[in-house]
C-alpha positions, 0 to 999 in steps of 0.5 A: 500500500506504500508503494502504491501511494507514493507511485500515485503522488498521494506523498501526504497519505504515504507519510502518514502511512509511514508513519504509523507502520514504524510505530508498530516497529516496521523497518519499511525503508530497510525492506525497500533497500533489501529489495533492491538488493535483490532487483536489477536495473530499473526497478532496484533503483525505483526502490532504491529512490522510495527508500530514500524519498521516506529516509533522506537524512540515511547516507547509506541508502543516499549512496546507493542511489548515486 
């Protein structure tokens, strides 16, 4: 559902989202990074922008990105 509000531009509902999946203590960001992991291309750095777009301040994911 994350995803799919961020990719639709719905960026208010998406933090909010966000937001209360960390409060029940989901590493969102890191699944998203791990996905990428796992991707190539394309759609790794699509996951990789999403993870950034919700983390900026995490140098890694910001590295990564570049």
């Amino acid at each position: 559902m994350l995803y799919e509000l961020i990719d639709a531009g719905r960026h208010q509902d998406a933090r909010r989202y966000y937001e209360t999946l960390t409060s029940l203590s989901l590493d969102v960001v890191r699944w998203f990074v791990d996905q990428a992991d796992d991707l190539e291309g394309e759609l790794a750095l699509h996951f990789l922008n999403l993870a950034h777009w919700l983390d900026p301040e995490d140098a890694d994911i910001a590295a990564k990105v570049k």
